[in-house]
Each structure stands twice: as C-alpha cells, then as structure tokens.
C-alpha positions, 0 to 999 in steps of 0.5 A: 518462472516454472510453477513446479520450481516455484515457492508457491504453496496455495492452501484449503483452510484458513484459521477460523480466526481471519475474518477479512477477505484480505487475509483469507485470499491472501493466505489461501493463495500463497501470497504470505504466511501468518507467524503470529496475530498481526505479523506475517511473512512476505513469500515470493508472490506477495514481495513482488506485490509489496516492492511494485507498490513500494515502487510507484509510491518512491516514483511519486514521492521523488517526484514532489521533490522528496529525497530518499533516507533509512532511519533506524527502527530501534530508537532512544527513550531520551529522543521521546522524553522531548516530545513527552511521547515515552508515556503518553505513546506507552500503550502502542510502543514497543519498549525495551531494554539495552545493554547497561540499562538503556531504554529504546523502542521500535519505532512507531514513528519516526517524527523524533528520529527525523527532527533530531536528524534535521536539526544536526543539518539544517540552520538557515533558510537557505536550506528550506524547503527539504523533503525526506521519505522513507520506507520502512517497517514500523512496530505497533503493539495494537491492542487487537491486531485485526483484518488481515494486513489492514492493522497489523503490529508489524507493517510498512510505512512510507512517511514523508517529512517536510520541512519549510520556512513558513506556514505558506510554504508548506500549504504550497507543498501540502497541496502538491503532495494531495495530487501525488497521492491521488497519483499513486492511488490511481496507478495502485488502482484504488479510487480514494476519496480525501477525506477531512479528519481530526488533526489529532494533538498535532493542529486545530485544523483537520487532516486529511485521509485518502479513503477506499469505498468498501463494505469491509472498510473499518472507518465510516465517511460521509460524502458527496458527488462533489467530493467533499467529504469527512470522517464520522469522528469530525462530521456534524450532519447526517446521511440524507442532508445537503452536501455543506460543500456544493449545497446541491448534492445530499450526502452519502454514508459509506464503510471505507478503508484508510489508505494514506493521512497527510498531516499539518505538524505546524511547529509542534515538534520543531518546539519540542526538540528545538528545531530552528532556522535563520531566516533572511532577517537574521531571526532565529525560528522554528521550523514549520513541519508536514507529514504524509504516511501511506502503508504499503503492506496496508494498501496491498491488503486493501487491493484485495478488498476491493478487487476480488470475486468469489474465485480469487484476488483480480490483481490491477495489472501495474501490481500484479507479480506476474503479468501472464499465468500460461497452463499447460493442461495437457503433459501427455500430448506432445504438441501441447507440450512443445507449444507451451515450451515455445510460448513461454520462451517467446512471451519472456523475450517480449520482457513479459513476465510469466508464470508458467504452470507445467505442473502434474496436476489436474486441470480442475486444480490448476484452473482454480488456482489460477483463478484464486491467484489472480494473474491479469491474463491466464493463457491455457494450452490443452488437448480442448485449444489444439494448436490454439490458445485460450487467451481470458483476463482475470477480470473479464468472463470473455474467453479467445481462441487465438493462434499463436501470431494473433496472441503475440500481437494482443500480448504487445497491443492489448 
C-alpha cells in the first residue's frame, strides 16, 4: 500500500486525559480515533490489527470443536427477567425503549440470548456436547471507562458457550479449552499466566483468568515459578511466603492485565430459563454450561502495553498490519527511486505485505514515524544505501546494508 494513498494520519498531541500507553501510542499513530470516553473508531491500521486477532482466536476456537454464530446485541427485557438479571445488571446495562413501549438492552452478554436459542434445539443427549462461539460487539455503561481499549464501554467479545450432559463432560472440555487459550496467547504474543479467581454468582469454585504481567496492568496477582497463581481478590498469603502449590518456591506479586476468563456456569442458567435434555435413561435434566470470553479490542490494547518502547508500538509479527515498512528517503535521486519502485513490486509478488512510504516528506519525519508505527521490519532506500538497502527490525537495534538479492532471500528465509 502507498502511504501517500494511505488513510494513515499520526498525531503529536494526545488529550491530557489518556493516561494508558495503550491509548496514547495507539492514537498518536493512527491506529484508531476516540469518539467519546470509552468508544473508539477502528482506522485502517488498527482493523487489520483487530481482524488478524479476530482470526487467530476463531482458528483455535473451531479447533475445540466450537461452531461459529452471530447473536443480536439488541436484546429483550423478558429473556433478563428469567435470570433476574434486568435489575441486578441494571447498573452496567444499556436500557432502552422500543416501539409500542418495549423494554431491550444492548448486550452486555449473551448467556440468555444463547440458552434461549439452544433450548429451541436442543432436547436429547444425543445432541450434546455443542460448542458455539461468536465475535461480537458488547455495550457496557462503566462507570468510568478507562485505559484506553482496556475498558471500554463498546468492545469486542469473543464468548464460547458449552453445553454438555454432565459435570465431567464439561471439566473434559473446560481443560481443552485451558490449552487453546495458552495457544492464542502464544501466537498474539502475549505470555499469559492462568490465573485462579473468584467464581462470581455463578459457582462456589474459582474461575480462571489469563493474565499479562506488566506495570500498567489494572488486577494484582500473586504467583510462583511453578505456575500457581491467584488474583488478590481470593488470595489468602502474602508476597514472600511459600508457594501452596509446590511448596518450594515463594510467591511473587505483580500488576497484570486480564486477557481472557473462562467460567464454570454448572446448571445456573440452564435452571433459570429451564434448559433440559433427555439423557440415555429417559430422565429429564438440566444442562451443564461453560463459558470462555477472550476481548480481542482488549488483547489489542494489551499488545501495546507490553510491547513498546519510548519510540513507538513493536507490533508481534503474526498481528502486525503490515509486515514490511520500505522508505524512500531520497525522491530526488532517480536510482533511488527506481529502486524502491522495484522493490515494492517484488516483495508484493513474494505475497508480502507492504507499507510503502514515498511520501514528500522529511527523513527525520519519516523515520520516527516508522518507528512510533511499528512494523516488524522497516527497509530504507536513500542517497546514504546507494544501491543498498537498510534492512532493521523493529525490535532489534541491528541495522544491514543488504543488496537486493541478499535482502529478497532474508524477506523469504528470515
């Protein structure tokens, strides 16, 4: 793509209001635009962020056997009045009012749109186990929407439900689940701890968190090398104390950011809104639920926590929206030119994908905006390479003088 084509627009100065990395770097590259507290546009840029996480996620998800759906994100009152969650939700719901008087929300979640949709279907065990995903936007009226994409009150949820039979059936599957999100987090590029954490209303048992290390996290854990840890909500010992787990290790205390949940539902909204099976018996019983919820806006948002420096974002090549950043920094010179006219051409033959700057505009400029950007790899072509190329990763301070030839076998053989 030709940045001079290119709706990319970076910015000098950020509201004093955006405190989190995230936001600032984000904003001040060109990667999305705040409409209001809590709710931002995607541009270019930060969209082909957001769908290659989209797309790692769905990989994994249909992996475990999950089965892709949309649900609506306008939603009845009288789905809510089942789980008696119209009022006890009321703080964090959208409400609204439809035609002839109707009461809806925007979705906050979807456990009552999906039961109601699974209990229409579903009535033997021969059915179970069923496993259905989407990703989709939720609305949440925080009560101060904060830290940039990290808590927003518009966002996007991918929530798996699982349905099974019996209480095994789903530990069999809620473990499966466990290794795919270490999966997805591996390939975003993110080293997430699981983390034990309060089951809410939903069980006695804990549920678990996948949790990012980092000074700017918003949730305390406490851990250990052997990789127990907990939240500090449900932990009982303190920093310095022996790890319960291993009982070798003392444990560690540190600022994380939450990036995935996985819960137990058990038979809670299966009750509610009276979602039963037959099983091989002929007995009539509820179903046993599980949900999985990873924010992809969030994890996007957490990317740039971790991985930046006082330039710019370093984006993980698997999610970054272009692999290669070229920059032409000399126009007047014709060899430079026909060079990088070249170049550009071949790398998009190889199916690479190419952010091409052949701007008029100052080297310096164009330098630290590659930089603030944050490609993988930024090539430069200027009167200084000759009939080189400067070839540098965004994460490395190496920097190579490579022909033509030797940088087309590097681009294929890194």
């Amino acid at each position: 793509m030709r940045q001079s084509k290119f709706f990319l627009k970076t910015i000098k100065n950020i509201p004093g209001e955006e405190t989190a990395i995230n936001a600032q770097l984000l904003l001040r590259a060109g990667f999305i635009d705040k409409l209001m507290s809590g709710v931002y546009t995607y541009l270019p840029l930060g969209l082909k962020v957001l769908d290659k996480i989209k797309s790692i996620i769905r990989e994994e998800m249909i992996t475990v056997g999950g089965q892709e759906i949309y649900m609506p994100a306008l939603q009845p009152r009288s789905l809510w009045e089942e789980t008696k969650r119209w009022e006890s939700m009321k703080n964090i719901l959208f409400q609204l009012k439809g035609r002839g008087g109707s009461d809806l929300c925007l979705g906050a979640t979807h456990e009552e749109v999906v039961v109601d949709l699974v209990r229409k279907r579903v009535n033997s065990y021969k059915d179970l186990p069923l496993a259905l995903f989407q990703i989709q936007d939720k609305f949440r009226n925080e009560p101060r929407a904060k830290s940039g994409l990290l808590r927003g009150r518009e966002f996007v949820m991918k929530d798996l439900y699982s349905f099974h039979t019996d209480v095994n059936n789903l530990e069999d599957y809620y473990e499966e689940v466990k290794v795919a999100y270490f999966k997805i987090f591996s390939r975003l590029g993110l080293d997430a701890k699981i983390v034990e954490a309060s089951g809410g209303a939903f069980t006695s048992e804990y549920s678990h968190e996948f949790q990012v290390l980092t000074e700017s996290g918003e949730d305390t854990i406490f851990w250990c090398s052997c990789g127990w840890a907990q939240n500090k909500e449900v932990c009982q010992i303190s920093v310095g104390q022996i790890c319960p787990a291993c009982k070798k290790h003392k444990v560690s205390e540190s600022r994380a950011i939450e990036v995935g949940n996985i819960f137990k539902l058990g038979q809670k909204f299966s009750r509610d809104m009276n979602l039963s099976f037959m099983d091989k018996n002929g007995k009539k019983d509820f179903i046993t639920m599980g949900c999985y919820g990873i924010g992809p806006s969030r994890i996007l948002g957490s990317i740039v926590e971790v991985h930046h420096d006082q330039q710019g974002i370093i984006w993980p090549a698997t999610v970054a929206p272009y692999q290669i950043h070229l920059l032409l920094l000399d126009l007047r010179r014709e060899a430079s030119r026909i060079l990088a006219e070249a170049l550009y051409e071949k790398m998009k033959k190889m199916g690479l994908t190419v952010l091409f700057d052949e701007r008029v505009e100052s080297p310096g400029s164009k330098l630290k905006e590659a930089d603030l950007v944050g490609l993988p790899i930024r090539l430069v072509i200027s009167e200084k390479t000759n009939t080189l190329v400067e070839y540098k990763a965004r994460n490395s301070k190496d920097v190579l003088l490579l022909s033509e030839k030797e940088l087309l076998n590097k681009l294929i053989t890194p």
